[in-house]
PQR file of N, CA, C, O and H, with PARSE charges and radii, in Angstrom:
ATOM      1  N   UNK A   1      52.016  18.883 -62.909 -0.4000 1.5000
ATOM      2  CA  UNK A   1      53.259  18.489 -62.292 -0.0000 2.0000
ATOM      3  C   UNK A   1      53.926  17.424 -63.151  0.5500 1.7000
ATOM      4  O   UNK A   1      53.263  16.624 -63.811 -0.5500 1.4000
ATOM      5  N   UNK A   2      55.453  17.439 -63.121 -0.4000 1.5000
ATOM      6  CA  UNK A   2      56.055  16.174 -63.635 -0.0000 2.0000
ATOM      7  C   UNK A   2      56.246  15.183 -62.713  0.5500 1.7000
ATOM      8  O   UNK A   2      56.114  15.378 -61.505 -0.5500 1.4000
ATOM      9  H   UNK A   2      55.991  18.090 -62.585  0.4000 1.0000
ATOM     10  N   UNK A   3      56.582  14.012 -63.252 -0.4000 1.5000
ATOM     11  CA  UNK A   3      56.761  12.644 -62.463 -0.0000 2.0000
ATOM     12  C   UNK A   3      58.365  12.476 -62.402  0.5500 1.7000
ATOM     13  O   UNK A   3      59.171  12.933 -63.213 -0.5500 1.4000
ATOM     14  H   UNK A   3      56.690  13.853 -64.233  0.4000 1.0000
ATOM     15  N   UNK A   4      58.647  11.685 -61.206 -0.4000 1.5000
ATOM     16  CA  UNK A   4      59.911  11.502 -60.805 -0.0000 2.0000
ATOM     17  C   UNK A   4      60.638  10.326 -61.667  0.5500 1.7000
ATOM     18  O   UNK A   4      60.237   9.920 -62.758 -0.5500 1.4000
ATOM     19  H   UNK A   4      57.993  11.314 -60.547  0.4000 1.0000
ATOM     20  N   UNK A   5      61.500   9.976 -61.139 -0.4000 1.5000
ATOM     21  CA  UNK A   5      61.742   8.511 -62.403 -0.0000 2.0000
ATOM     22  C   UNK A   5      61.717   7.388 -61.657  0.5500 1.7000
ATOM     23  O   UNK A   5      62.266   6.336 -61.986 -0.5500 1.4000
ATOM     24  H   UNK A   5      61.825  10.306 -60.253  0.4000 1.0000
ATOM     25  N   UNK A   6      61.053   7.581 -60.584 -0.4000 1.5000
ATOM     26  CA  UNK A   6      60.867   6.394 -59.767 -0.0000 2.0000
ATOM     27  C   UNK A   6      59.501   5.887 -60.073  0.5500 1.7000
ATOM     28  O   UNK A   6      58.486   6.487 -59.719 -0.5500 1.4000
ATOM     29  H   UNK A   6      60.608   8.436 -60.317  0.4000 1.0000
ATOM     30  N   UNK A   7      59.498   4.287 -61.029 -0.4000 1.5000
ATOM     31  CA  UNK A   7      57.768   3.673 -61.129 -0.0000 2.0000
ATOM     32  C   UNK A   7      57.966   2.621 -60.540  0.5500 1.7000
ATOM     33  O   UNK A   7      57.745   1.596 -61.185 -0.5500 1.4000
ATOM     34  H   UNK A   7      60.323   3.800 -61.317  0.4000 1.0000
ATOM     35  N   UNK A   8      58.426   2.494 -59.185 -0.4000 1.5000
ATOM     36  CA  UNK A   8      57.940   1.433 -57.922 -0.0000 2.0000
ATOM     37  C   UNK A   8      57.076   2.273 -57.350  0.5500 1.7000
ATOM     38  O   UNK A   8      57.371   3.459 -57.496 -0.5500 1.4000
ATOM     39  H   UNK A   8      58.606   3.326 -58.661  0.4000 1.0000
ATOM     40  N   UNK A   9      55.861   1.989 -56.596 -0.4000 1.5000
ATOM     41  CA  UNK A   9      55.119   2.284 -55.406 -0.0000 2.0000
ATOM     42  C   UNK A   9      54.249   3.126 -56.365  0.5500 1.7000
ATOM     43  O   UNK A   9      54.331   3.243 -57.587 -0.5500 1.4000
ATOM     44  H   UNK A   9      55.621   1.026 -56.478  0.4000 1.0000
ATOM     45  N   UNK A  10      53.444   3.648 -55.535 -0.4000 1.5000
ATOM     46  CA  UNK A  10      52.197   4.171 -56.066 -0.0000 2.0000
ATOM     47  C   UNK A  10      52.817   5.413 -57.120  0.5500 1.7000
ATOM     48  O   UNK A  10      53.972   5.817 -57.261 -0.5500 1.4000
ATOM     49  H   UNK A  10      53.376   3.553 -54.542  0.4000 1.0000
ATOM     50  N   UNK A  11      51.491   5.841 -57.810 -0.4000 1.5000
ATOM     51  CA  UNK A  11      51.655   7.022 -58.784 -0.0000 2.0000
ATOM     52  C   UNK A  11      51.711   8.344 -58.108  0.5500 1.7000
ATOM     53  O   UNK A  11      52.389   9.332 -58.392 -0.5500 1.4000
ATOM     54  H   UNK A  11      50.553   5.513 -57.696  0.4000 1.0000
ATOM     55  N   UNK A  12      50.875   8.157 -57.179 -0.4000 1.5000
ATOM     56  CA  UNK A  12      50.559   9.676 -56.649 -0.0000 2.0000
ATOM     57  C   UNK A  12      51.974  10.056 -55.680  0.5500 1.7000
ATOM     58  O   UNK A  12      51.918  10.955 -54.841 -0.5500 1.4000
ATOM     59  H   UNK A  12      50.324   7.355 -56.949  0.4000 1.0000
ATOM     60  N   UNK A  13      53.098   9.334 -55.891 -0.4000 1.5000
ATOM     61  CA  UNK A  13      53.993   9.635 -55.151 -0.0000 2.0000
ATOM     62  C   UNK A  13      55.229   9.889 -55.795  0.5500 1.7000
ATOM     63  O   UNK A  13      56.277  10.023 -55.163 -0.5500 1.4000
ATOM     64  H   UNK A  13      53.143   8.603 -56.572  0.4000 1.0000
ATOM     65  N   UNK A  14      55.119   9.985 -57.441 -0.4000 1.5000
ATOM     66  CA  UNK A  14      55.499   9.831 -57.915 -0.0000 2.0000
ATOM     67  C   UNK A  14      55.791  11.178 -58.304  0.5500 1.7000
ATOM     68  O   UNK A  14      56.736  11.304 -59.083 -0.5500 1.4000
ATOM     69  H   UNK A  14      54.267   9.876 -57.954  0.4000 1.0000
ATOM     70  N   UNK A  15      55.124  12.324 -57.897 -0.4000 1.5000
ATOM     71  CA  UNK A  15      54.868  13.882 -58.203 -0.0000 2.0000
ATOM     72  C   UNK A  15      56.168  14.494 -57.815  0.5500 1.7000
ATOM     73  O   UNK A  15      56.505  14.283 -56.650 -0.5500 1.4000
ATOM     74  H   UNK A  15      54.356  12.222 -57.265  0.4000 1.0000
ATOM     75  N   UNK A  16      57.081  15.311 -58.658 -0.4000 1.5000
ATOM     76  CA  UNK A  16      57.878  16.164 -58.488 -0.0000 2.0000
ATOM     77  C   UNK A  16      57.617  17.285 -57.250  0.5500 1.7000
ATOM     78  O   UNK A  16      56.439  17.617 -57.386 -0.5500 1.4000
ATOM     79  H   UNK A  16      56.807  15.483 -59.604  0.4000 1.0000
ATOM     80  N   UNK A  17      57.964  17.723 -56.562 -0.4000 1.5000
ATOM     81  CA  UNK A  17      57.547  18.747 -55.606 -0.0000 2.0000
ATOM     82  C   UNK A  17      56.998  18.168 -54.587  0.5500 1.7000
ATOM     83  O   UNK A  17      57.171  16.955 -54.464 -0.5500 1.4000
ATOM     84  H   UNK A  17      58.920  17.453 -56.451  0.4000 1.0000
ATOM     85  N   UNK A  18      56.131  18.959 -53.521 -0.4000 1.5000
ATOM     86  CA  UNK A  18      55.419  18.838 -52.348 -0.0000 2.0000
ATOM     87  C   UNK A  18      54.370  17.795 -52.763  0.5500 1.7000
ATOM     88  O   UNK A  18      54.109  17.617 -53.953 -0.5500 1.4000
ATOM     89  H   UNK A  18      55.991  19.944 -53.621  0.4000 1.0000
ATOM     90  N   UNK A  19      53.768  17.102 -51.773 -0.4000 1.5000
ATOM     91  CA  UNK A  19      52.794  16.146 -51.894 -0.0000 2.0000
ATOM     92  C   UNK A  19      51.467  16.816 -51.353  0.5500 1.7000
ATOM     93  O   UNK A  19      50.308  16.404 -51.299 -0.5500 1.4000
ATOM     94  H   UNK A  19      53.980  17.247 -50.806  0.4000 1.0000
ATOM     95  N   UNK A  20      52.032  17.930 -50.998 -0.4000 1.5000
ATOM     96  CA  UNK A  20      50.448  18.884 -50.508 -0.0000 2.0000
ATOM     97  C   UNK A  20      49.753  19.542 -51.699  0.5500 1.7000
ATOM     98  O   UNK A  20      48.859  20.316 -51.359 -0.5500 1.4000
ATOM     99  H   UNK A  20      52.973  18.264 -51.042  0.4000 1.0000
ATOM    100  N   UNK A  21      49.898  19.451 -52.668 -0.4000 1.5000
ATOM    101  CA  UNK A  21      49.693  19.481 -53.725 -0.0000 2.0000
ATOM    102  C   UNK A  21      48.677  18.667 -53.937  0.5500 1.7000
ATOM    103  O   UNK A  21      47.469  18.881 -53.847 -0.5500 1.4000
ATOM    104  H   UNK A  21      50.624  18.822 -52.945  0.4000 1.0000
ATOM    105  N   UNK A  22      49.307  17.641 -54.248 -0.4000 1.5000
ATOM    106  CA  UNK A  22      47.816  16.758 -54.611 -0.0000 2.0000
ATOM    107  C   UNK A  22      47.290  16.259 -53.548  0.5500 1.7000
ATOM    108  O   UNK A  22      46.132  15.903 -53.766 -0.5500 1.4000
ATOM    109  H   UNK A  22      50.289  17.467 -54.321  0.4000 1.0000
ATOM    110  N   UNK A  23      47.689  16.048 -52.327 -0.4000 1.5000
ATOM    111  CA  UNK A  23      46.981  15.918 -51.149 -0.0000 2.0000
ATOM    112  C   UNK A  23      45.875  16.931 -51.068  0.5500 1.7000
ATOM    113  O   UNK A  23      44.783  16.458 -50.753 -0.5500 1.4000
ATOM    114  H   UNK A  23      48.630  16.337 -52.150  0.4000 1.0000
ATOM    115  N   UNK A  24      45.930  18.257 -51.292 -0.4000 1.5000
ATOM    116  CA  UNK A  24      44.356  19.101 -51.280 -0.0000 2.0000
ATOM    117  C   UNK A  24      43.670  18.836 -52.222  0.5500 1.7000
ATOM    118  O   UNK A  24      42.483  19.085 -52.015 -0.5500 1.4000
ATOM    119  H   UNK A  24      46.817  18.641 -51.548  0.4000 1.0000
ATOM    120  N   UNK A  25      43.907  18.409 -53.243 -0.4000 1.5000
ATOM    121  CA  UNK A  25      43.273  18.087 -54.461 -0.0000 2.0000
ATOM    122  C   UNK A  25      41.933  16.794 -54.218  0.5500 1.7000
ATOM    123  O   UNK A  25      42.115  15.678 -53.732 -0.5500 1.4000
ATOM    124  H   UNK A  25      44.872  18.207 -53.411  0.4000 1.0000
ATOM    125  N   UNK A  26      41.052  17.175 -54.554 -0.4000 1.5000
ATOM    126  CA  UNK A  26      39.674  16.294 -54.417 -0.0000 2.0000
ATOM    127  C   UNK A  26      40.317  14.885 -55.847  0.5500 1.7000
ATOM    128  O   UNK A  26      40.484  13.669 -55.748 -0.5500 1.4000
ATOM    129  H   UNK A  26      40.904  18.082 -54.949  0.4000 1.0000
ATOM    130  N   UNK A  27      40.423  15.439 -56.517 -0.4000 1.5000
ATOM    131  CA  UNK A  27      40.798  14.181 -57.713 -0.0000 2.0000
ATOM    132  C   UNK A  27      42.127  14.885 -58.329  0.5500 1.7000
ATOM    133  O   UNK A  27      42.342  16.091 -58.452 -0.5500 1.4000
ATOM    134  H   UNK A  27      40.288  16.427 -56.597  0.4000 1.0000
ATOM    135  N   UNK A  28      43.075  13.632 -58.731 -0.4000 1.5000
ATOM    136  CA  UNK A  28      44.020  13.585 -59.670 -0.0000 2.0000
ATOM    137  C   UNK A  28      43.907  12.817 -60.871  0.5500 1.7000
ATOM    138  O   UNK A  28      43.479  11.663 -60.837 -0.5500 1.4000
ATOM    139  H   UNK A  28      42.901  12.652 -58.631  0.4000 1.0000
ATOM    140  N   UNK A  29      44.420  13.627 -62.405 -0.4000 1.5000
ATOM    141  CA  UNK A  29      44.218  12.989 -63.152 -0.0000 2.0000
ATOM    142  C   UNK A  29      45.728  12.572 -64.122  0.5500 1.7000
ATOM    143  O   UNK A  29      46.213  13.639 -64.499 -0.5500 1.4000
ATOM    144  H   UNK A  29      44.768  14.564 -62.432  0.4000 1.0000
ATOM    145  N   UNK A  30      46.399  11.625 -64.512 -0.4000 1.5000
ATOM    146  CA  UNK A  30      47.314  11.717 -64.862 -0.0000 2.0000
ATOM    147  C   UNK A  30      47.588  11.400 -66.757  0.5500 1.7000
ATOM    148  O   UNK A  30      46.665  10.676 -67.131 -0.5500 1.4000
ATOM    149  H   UNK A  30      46.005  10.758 -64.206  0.4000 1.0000
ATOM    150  N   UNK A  31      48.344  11.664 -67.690 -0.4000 1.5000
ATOM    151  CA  UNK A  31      47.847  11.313 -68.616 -0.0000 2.0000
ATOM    152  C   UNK A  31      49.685  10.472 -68.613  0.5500 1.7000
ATOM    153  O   UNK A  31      50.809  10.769 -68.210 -0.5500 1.4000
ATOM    154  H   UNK A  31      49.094  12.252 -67.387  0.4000 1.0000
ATOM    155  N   UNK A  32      49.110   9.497 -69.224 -0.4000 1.5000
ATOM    156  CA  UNK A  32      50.407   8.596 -69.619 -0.0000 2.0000
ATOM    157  C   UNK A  32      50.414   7.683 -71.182  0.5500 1.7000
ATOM    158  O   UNK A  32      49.352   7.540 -71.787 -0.5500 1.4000
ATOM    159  H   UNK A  32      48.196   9.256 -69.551  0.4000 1.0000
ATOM    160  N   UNK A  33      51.472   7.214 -71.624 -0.4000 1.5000
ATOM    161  CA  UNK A  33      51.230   6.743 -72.341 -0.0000 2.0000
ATOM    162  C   UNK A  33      50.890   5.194 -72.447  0.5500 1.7000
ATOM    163  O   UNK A  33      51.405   4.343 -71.722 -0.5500 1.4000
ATOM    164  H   UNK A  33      52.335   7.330 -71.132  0.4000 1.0000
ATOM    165  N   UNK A  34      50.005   4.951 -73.394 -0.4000 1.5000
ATOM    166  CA  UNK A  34      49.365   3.593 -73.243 -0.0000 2.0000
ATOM    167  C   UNK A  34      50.585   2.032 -73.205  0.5500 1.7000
ATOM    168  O   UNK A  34      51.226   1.812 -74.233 -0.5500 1.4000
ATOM    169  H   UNK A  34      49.587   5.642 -73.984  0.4000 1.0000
ATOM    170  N   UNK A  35      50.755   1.186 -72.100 -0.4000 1.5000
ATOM    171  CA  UNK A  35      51.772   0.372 -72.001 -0.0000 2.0000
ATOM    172  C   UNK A  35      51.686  -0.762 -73.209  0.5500 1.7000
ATOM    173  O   UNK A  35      52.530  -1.653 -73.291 -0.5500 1.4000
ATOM    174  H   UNK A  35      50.235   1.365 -71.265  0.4000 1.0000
ATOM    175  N   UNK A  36      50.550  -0.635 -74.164 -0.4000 1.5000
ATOM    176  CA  UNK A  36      49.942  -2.025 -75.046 -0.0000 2.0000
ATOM    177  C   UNK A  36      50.664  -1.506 -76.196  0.5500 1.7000
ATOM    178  O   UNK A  36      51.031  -2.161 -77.171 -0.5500 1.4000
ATOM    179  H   UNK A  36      49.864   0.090 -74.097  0.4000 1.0000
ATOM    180  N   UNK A  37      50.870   0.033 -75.935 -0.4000 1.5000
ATOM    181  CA  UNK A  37      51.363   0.744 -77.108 -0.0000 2.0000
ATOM    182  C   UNK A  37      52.396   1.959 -76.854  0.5500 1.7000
ATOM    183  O   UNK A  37      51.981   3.118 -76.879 -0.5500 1.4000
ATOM    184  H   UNK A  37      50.571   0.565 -75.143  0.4000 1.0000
ATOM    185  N   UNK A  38      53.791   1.654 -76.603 -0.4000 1.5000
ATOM    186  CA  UNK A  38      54.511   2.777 -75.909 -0.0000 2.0000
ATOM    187  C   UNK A  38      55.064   3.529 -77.257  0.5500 1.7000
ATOM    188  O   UNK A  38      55.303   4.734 -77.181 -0.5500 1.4000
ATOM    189  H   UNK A  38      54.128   0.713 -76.583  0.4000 1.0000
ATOM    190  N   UNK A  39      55.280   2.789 -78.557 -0.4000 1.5000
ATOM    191  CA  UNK A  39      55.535   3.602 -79.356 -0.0000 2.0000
ATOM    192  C   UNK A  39      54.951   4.523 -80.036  0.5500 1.7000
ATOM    193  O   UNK A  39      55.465   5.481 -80.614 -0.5500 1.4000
ATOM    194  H   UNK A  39      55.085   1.810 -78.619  0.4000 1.0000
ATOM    195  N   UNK A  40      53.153   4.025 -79.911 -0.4000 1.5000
ATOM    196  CA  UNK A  40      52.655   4.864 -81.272 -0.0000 2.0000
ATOM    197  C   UNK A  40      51.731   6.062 -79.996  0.5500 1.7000
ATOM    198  O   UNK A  40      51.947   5.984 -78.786 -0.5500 1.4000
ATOM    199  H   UNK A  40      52.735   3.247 -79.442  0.4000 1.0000
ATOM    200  N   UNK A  41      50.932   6.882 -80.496 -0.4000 1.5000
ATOM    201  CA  UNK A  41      50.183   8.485 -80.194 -0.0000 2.0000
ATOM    202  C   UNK A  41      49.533   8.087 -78.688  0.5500 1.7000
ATOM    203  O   UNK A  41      49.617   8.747 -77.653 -0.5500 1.4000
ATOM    204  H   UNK A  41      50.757   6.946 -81.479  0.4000 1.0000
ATOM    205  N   UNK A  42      48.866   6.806 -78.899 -0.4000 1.5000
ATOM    206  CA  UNK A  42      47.697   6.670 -77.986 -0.0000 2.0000
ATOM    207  C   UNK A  42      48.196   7.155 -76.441  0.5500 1.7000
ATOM    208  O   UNK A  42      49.273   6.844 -75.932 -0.5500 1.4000
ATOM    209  H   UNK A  42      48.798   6.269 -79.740  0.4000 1.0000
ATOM    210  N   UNK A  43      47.286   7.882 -75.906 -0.4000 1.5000
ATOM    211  CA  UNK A  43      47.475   8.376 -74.426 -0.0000 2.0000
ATOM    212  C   UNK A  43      46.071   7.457 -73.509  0.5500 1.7000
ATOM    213  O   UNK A  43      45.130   6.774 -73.914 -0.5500 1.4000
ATOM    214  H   UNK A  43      46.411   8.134 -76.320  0.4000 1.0000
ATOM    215  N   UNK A  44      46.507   7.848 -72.229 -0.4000 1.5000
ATOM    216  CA  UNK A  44      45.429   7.257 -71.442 -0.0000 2.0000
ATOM    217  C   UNK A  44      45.688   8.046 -69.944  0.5500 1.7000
ATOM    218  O   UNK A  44      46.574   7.953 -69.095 -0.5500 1.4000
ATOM    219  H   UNK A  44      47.271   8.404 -71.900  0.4000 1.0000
ATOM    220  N   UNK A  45      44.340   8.944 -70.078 -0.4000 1.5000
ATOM    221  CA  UNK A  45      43.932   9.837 -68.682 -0.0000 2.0000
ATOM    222  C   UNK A  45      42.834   9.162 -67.867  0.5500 1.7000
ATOM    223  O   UNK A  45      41.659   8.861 -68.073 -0.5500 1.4000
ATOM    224  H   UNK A  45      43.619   9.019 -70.768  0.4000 1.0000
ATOM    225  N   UNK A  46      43.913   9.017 -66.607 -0.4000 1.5000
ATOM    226  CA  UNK A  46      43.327   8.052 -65.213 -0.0000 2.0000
ATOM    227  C   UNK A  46      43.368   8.828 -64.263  0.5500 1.7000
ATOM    228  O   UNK A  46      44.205   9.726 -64.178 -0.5500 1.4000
ATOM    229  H   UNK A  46      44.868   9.262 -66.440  0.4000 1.0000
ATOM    230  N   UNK A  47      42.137   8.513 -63.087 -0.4000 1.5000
ATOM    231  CA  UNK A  47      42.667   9.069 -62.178 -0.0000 2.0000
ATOM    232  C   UNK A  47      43.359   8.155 -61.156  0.5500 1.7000
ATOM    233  O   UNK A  47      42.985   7.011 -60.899 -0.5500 1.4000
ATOM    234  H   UNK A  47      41.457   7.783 -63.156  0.4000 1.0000
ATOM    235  N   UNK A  48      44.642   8.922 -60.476 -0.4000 1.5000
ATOM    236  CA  UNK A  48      45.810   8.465 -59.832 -0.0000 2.0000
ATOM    237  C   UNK A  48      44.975   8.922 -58.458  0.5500 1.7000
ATOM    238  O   UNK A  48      45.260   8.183 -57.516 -0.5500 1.4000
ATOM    239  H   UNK A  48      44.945   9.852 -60.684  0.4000 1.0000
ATOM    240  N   UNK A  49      44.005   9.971 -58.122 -0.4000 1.5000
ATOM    241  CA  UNK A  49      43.703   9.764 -56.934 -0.0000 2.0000
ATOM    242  C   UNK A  49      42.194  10.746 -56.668  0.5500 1.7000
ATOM    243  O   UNK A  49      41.879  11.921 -56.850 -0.5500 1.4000
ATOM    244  H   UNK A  49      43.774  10.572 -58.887  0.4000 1.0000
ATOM    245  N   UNK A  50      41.645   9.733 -56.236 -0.4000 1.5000
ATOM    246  CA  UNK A  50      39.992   9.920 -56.118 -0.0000 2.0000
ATOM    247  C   UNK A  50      39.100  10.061 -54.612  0.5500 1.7000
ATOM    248  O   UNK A  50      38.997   9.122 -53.823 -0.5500 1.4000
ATOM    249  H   UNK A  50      41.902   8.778 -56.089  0.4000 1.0000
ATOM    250  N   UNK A  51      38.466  11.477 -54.388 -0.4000 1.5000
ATOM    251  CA  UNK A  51      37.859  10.723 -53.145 -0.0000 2.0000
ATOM    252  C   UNK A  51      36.432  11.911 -53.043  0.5500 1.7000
ATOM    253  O   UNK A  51      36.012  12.741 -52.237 -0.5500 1.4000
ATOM    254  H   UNK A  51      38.550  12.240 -55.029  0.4000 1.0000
ATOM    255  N   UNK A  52      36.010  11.313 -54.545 -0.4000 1.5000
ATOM    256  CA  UNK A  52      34.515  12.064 -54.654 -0.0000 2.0000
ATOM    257  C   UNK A  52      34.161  11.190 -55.683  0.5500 1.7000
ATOM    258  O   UNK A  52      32.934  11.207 -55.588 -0.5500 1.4000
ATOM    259  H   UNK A  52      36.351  10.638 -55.200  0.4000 1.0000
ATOM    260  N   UNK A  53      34.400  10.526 -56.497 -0.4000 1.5000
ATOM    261  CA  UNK A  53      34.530   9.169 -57.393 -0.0000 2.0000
ATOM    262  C   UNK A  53      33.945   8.218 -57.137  0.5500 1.7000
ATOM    263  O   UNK A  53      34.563   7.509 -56.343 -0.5500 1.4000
ATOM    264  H   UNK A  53      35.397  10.513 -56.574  0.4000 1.0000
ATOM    265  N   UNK A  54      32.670   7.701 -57.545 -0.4000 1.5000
ATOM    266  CA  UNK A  54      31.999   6.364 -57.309 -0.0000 2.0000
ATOM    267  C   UNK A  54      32.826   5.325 -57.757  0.5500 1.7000
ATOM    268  O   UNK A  54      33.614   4.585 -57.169 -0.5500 1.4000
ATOM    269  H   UNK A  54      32.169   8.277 -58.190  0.4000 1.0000
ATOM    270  N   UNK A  55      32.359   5.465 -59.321 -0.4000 1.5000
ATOM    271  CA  UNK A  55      33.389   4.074 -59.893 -0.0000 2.0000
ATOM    272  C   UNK A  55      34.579   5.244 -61.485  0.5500 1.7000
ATOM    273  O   UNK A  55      34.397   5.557 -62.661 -0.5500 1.4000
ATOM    274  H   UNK A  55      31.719   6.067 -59.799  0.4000 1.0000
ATOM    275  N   UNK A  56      35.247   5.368 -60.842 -0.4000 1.5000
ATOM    276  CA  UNK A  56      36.589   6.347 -61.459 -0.0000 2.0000
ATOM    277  C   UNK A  56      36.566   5.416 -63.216  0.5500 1.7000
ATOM    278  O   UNK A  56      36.788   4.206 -63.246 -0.5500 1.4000
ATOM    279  H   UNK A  56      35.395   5.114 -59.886  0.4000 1.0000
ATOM    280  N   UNK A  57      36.344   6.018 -64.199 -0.4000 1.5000
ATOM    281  CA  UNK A  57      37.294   5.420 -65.691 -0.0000 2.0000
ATOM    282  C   UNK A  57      37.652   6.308 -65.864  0.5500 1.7000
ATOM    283  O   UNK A  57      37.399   7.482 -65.594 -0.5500 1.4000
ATOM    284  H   UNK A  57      36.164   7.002 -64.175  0.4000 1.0000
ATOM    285  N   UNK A  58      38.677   5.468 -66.637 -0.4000 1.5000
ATOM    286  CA  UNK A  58      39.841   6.820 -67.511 -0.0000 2.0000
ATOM    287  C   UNK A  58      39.253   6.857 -69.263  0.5500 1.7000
ATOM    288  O   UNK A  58      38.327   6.265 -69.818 -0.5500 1.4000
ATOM    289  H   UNK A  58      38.882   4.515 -66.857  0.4000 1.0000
ATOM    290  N   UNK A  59      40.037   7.608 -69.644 -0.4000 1.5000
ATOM    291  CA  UNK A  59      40.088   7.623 -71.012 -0.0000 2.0000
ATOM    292  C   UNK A  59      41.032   7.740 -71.920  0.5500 1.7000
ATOM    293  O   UNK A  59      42.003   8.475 -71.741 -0.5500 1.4000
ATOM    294  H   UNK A  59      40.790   8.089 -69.193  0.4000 1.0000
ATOM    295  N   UNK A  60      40.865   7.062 -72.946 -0.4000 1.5000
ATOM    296  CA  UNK A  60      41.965   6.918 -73.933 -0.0000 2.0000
ATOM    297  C   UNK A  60      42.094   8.086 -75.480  0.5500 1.7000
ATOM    298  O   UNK A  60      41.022   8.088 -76.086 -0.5500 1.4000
ATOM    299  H   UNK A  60      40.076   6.465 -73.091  0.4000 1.0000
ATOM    300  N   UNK A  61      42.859   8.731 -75.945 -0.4000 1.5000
ATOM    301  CA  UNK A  61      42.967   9.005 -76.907 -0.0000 2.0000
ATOM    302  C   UNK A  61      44.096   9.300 -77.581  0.5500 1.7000
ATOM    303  O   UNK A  61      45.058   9.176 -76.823 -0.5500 1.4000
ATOM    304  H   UNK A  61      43.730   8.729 -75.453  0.4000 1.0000
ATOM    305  N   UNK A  62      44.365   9.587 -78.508 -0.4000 1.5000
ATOM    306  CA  UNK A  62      45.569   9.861 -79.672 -0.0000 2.0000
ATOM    307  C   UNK A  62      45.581  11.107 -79.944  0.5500 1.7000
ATOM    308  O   UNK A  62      44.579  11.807 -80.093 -0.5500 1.4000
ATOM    309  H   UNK A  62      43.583   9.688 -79.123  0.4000 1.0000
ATOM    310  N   UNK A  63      47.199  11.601 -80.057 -0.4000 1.5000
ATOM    311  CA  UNK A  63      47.691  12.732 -80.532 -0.0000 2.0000
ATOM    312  C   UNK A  63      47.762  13.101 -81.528  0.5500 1.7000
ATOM    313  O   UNK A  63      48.471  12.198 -81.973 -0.5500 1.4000
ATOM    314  H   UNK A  63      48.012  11.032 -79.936  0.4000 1.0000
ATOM    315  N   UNK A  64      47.621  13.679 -82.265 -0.4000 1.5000
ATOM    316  CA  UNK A  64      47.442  13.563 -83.992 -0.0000 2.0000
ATOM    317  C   UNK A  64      47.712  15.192 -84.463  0.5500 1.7000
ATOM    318  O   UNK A  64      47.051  16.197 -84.202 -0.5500 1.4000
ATOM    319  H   UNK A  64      47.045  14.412 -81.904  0.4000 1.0000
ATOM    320  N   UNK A  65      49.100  15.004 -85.355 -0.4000 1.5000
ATOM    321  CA  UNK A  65      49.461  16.360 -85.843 -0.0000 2.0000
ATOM    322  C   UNK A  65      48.894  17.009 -86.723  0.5500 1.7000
ATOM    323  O   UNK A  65      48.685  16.591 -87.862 -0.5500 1.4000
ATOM    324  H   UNK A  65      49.637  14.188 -85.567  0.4000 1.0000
ATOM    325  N   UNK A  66      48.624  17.955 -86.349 -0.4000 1.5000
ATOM    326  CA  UNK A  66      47.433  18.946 -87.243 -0.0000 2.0000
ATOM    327  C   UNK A  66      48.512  19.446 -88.599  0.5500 1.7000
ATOM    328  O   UNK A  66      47.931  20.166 -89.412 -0.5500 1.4000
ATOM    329  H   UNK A  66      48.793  18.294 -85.424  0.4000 1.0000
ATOM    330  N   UNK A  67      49.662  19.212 -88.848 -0.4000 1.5000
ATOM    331  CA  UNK A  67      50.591  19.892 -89.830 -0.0000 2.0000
ATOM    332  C   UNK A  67      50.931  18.768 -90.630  0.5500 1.7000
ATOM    333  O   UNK A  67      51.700  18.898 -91.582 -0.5500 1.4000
ATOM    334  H   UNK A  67      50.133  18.628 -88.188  0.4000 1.0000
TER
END
């Protein structure tokens, strides 16, 4: 799903379309770009919503053109 252009209030509300969507969903994962670094590759996949998740991390990585 895409995100709305609204970044007040939570993320998970932030979803284009129905919210039943990720409401059935056991986990959400979102990938965004890193705020320490908005210009350069680095990404960072979190989850926005957990409820089978002990202790939830995300992960970070970079885009890197294969050409």
């Amino acid at each position: 799903m895409h995100l709305n252009k609204n970044t007040a209030g939570k993320a998970v509300y932030r979803a284009l379309g129905s919210i039943a969507f990720l409401a059935a969903a056991r986990t959400v994962w979102m990938v965004t770009t890193d705020p320490d670094n908005p210009e350069g590759k680095r990404r960072l996949l979190t989850p926005t919503k957990q409820n089978v998740l002990i202790d939830p991390l995300g992960l970070a990585f970079s885009v890197i053109d294969a050409m």
